[in-house]
ZAMARGU-4260 file (C-alpha; in steps of 0.2 Angstrom, whole numbers, plus 5000, padded with zeros to 4 digits):
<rodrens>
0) 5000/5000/5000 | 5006/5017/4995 | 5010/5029/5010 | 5007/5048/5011 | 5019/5060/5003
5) 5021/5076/5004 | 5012/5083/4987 | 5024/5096/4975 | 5016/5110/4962 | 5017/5098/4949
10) 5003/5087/4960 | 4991/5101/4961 | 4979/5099/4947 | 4975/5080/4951 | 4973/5087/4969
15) 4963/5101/4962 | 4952/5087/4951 | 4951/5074/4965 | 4943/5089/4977 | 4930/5097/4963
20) 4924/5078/4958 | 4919/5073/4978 | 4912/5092/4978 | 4925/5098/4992 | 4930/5118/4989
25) 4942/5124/4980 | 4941/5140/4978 | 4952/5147/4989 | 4966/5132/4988 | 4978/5147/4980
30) 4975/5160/4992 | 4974/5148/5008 | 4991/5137/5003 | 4986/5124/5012 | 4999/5110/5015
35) 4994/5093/5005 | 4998/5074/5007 | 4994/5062/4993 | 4995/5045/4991 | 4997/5038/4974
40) 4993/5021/4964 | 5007/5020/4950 | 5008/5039/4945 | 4991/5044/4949 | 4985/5054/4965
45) 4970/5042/4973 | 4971/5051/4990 | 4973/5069/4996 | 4972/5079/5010 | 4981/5095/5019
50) 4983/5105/5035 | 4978/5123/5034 | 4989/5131/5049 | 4985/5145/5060 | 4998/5147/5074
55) 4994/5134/5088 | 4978/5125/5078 | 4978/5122/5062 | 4961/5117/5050 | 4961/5099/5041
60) 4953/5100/5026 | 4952/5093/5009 | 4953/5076/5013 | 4947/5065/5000 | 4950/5050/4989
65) 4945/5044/4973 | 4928/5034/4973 | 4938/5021/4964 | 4950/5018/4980 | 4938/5021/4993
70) 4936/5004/5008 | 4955/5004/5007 | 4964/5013/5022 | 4967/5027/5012 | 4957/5040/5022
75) 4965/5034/5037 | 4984/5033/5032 | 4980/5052/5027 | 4972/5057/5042 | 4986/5050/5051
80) 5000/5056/5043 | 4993/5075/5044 | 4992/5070/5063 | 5009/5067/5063 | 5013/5081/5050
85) 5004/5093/5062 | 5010/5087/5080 | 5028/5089/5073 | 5025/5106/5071 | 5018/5109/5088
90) 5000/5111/5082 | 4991/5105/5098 | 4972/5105/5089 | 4965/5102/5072 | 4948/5106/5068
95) 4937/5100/5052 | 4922/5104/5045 | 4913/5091/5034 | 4896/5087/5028 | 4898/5071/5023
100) 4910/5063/5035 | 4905/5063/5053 | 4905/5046/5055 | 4922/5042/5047 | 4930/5055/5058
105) 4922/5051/5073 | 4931/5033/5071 | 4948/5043/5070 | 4943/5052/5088 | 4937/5070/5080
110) 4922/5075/5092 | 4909/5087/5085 | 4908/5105/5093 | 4899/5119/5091 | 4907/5131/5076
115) 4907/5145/5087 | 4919/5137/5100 | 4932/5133/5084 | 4946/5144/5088 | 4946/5164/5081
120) 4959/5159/5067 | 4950/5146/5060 | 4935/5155/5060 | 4942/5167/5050 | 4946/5158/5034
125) 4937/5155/5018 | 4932/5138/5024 | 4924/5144/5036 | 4915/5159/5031 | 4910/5155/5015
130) 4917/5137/5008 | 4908/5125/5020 | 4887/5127/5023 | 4883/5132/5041 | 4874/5114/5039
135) 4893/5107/5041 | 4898/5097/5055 | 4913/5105/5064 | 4924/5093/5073 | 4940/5093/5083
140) 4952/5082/5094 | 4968/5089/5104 | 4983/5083/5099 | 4997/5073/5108 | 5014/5083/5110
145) 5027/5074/5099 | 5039/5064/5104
</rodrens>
């Protein structure tokens, strides 16, 4: 099985694609810069997903993989790497937003909260303001420090 790696400029229009054919924004992907994973099969981008940091807390978003390569781990080897990715840095929360997902995230130990308690910073993006319908579930989990 493929692992996570970090994406380069040359990945970003099978990211873009991947994202605009699951219906995830993309809009402000240029403007927000947020940091990709992928995972490939061969030389094509099945999985994708990115960390969107903001000092201390950081937003995951954009995590997606082709309906093809779904039922495989995929989702889960992304969400942990950006775990990993993000505790590295010393980002001590991540918080999502997702209308689709609940469930799968709520496996991986994201807790639903209210959108106003998201941290300032976070509410301050596109994401937030615009991308994602107030109808979104926003989650969070608290990060271990890295070791």
């Amino acid at each position: 099985m493929s692992q996570p790696e970090v994406a380069t400029p040359a990945d970003f229009p099978q990211i873009r694609d991947l994202l605009e054919a699951a219906g995830l924004p993309t809009s402000d992907l240029d403007s927000a810069q947020p940091e990709f994973l992928v995972i490939r099969v061969g030389a094509t981008i099945v999985g994708a997903g990115a960390l969107q940091i903001s000092g201390p807390v950081a937003l995951l978003r954009s995590v997606v993989v082709a309906a093809a390569h779904r039922k495989r781990g995929y989702g889960e080897q992304l969400v942990e790497a950006l775990e990993r990715q993000a505790a590295r840095r010393h980002i001590r929360q991540l918080v999502l937003l997702t209308t689709t997902a609940t469930a799968f995230f709520e496996r991986a130990g994201y807790r639903a909260i209210e959108r106003d308690s998201a941290p300032a910073a976070l509410r301050q993006t596109d994401e937030f303001r615009s991308l994602c319908p107030s109808s979104a579930t926003c989650m969070a989990k608290v990060l271990a420090a890295a070791t």
